[in-house]
C-alpha positions in Angstrom: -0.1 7.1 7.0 -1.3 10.5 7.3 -4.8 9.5 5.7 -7.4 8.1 8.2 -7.6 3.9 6.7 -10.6 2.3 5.1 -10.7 -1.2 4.4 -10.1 -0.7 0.7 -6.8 0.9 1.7 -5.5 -1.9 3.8 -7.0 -4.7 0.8 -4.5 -2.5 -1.4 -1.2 -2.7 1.1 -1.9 -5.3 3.0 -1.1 -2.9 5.4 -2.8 -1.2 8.7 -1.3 1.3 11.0 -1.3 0.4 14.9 -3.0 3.8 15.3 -6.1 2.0 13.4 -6.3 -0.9 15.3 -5.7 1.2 18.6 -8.7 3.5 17.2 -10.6 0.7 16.2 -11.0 2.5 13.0 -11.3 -0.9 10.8 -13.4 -3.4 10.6 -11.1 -6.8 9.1 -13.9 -8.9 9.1 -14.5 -8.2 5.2 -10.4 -8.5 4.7 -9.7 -11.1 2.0 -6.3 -11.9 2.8 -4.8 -14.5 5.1 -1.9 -12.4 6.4 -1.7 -8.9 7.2 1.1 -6.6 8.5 0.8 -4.2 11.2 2.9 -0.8 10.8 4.3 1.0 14.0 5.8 4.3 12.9 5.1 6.5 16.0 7.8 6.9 18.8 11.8 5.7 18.2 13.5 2.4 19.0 11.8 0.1 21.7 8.6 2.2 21.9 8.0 1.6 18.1 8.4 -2.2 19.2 6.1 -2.1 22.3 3.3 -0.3 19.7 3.5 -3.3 17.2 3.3 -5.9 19.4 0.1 -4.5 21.4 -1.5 -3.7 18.2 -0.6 -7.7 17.2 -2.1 -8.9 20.6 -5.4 -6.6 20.1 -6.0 -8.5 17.4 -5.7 -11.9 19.0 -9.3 -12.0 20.3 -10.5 -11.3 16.9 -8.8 -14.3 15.2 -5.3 -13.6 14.0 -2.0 -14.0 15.7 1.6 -12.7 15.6 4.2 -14.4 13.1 7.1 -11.8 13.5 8.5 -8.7 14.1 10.8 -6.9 11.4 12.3 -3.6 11.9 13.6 -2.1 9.2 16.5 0.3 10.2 16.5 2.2 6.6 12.6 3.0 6.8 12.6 3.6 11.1 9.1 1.5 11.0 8.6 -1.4 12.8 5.8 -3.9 11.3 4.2 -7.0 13.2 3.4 -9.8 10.9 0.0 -11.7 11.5 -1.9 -14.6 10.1 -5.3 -15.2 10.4 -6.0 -18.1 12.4 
């Protein structure tokens, strides 16, 4: 996502970028949803992995945790799945 996220943003998607939840850029306190997905689209292969998954366990302290990991080989983006607990 080329666009720096707001909350509206990821409402609309579902979607937030690991670069946002590295950045702390939003605050998902306000998020209305129950699940939420995680996209990790910097770096290739395993890195894109490794990305996902720490943005997944950043989030663990603030309530949600890590249902799956799906790359999709078409797209090159790797997203982490998470619930909120």
């Amino acid at each position: 996502m080329a666009t720096r996220e707001t909350l509206e943003h990821v409402v609309r998607t579902r979607t937030l970028t690991a670069d946002a939840v590295f950045g702390n850029h939003v605050d998902l306190r306000a998020y209305p949803y129950r699940l939420l997905s995680i996209l990790s689209h910097r770096g290739i292969g395993a890195e894109q992995v490794t990305r996902a998954v720490a943005a997944a366990e950043a989030l663990e302290s603030l309530g949600w945790e890590l249902v799956t990991v799906s790359e999709f080989a078409s797209s090159r983006m790797v997203y982490a799945i998470m619930r909120r607990r």
